[in-house]
C-alpha positions as CSV (number, residue, x, y, z in Angstrom):
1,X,281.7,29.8,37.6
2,X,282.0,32.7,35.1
3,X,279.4,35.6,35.8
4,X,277.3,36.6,33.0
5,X,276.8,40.6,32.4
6,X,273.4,39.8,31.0
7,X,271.6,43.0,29.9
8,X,268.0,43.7,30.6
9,X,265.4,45.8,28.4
10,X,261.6,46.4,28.6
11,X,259.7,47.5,25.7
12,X,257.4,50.3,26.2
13,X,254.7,48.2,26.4
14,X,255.8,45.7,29.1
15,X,256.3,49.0,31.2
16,X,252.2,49.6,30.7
17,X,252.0,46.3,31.8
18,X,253.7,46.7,34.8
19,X,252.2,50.1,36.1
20,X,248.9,48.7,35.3
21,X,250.0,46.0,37.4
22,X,251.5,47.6,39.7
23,X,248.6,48.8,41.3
24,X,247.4,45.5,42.3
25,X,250.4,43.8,43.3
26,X,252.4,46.5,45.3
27,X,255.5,43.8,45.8
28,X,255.9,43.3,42.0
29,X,258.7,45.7,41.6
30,X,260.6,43.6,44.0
31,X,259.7,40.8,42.9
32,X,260.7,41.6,39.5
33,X,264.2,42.3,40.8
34,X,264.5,39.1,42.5
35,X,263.4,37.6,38.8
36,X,266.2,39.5,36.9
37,X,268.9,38.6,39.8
38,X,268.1,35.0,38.5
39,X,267.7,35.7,34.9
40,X,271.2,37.1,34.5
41,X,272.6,34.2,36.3
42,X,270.3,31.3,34.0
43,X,268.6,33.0,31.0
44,X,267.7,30.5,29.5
45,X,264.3,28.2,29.9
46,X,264.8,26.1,32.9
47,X,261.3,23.8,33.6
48,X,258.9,23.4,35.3
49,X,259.4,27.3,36.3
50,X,259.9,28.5,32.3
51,X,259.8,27.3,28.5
52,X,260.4,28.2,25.3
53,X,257.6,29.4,23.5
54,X,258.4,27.6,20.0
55,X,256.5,27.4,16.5
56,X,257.0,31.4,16.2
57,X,258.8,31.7,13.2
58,X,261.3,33.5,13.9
59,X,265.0,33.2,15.1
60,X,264.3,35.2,18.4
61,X,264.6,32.5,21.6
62,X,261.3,33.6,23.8
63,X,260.5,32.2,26.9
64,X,257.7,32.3,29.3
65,X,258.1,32.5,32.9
66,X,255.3,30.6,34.5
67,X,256.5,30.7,38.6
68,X,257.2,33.9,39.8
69,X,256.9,34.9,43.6
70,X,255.1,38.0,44.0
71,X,255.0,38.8,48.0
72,X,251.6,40.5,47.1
73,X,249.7,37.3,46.4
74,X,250.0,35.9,50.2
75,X,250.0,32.0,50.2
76,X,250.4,31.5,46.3
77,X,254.5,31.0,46.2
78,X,255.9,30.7,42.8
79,X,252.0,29.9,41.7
80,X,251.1,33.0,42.1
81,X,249.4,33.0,38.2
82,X,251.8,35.8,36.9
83,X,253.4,35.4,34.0
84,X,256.8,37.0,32.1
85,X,257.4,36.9,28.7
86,X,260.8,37.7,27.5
87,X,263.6,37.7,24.6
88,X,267.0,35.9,25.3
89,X,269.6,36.9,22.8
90,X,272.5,35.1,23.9
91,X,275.2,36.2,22.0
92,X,274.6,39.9,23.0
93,X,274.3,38.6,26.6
94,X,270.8,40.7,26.4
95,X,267.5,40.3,27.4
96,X,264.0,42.0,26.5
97,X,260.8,41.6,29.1
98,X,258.2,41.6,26.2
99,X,254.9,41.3,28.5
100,X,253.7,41.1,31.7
101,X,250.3,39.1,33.2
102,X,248.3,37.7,35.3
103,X,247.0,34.4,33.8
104,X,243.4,35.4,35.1
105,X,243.5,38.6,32.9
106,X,244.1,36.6,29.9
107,X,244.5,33.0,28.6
108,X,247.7,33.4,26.7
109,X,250.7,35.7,25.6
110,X,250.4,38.5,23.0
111,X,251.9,36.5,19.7
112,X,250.9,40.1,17.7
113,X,253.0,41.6,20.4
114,X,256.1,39.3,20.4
115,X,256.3,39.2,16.3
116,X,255.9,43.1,15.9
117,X,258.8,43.3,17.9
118,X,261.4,40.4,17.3
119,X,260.6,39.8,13.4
């Protein structure tokens, strides 16, 4: 099996995301890890655990990662209600963590957020 060399990114805004919620979910940062480990191995969406978020209009391939394990949410698993948004560019072997939630803090991604960056 060839191994990909898949590049990760954050913007600046996903990193406010993350220190914000940091301080309720002290595992995230290694649970994050465990995310890109798998990301640069299978990038692309893979359901039930991630989709495509489609009708964008743009060219950009952005998925949302519904099942991530965060140790910090004891008994939840992979349901543990956080979500990741991110860019996959495949051809640069690159991807770009966009935003960062918990599905209780809001209902849905940032659209304003994905298009200002990935127009």
């Amino acid at each position: 099996m060839m191994k990909i060399k898949v590049q990760v990114e954050t913007l600046s805004e996903f990193q406010k995301d993350l220190k914000r919620l940091i301080k309720k979910y002290r595992t995230l940062n290694d649970d994050l890890e465990e995310v890109k480990t798998i990301l640069k191995v299978k990038p692309d969406e893979r359901p039930p655990f991630s989709f495509r978020i489609d009708n964008l209009g743009i060219n950009t391939c952005v998925i949302k990662v519904k099942k991530i394990a965060c140790k910090a949410l004891k008994g939840n698993g992979v349901n543990s209600g956080l979500r990741l948004i991110y860019a996959w560019f495949e051809v640069e072997e690159r991807i770009v963590f966009i935003e960062l939630y918990h599905k209780n803090d809001k209902e849905a991604e940032d659209m304003e957020r994905i298009l200002a960056n990935f127009r």
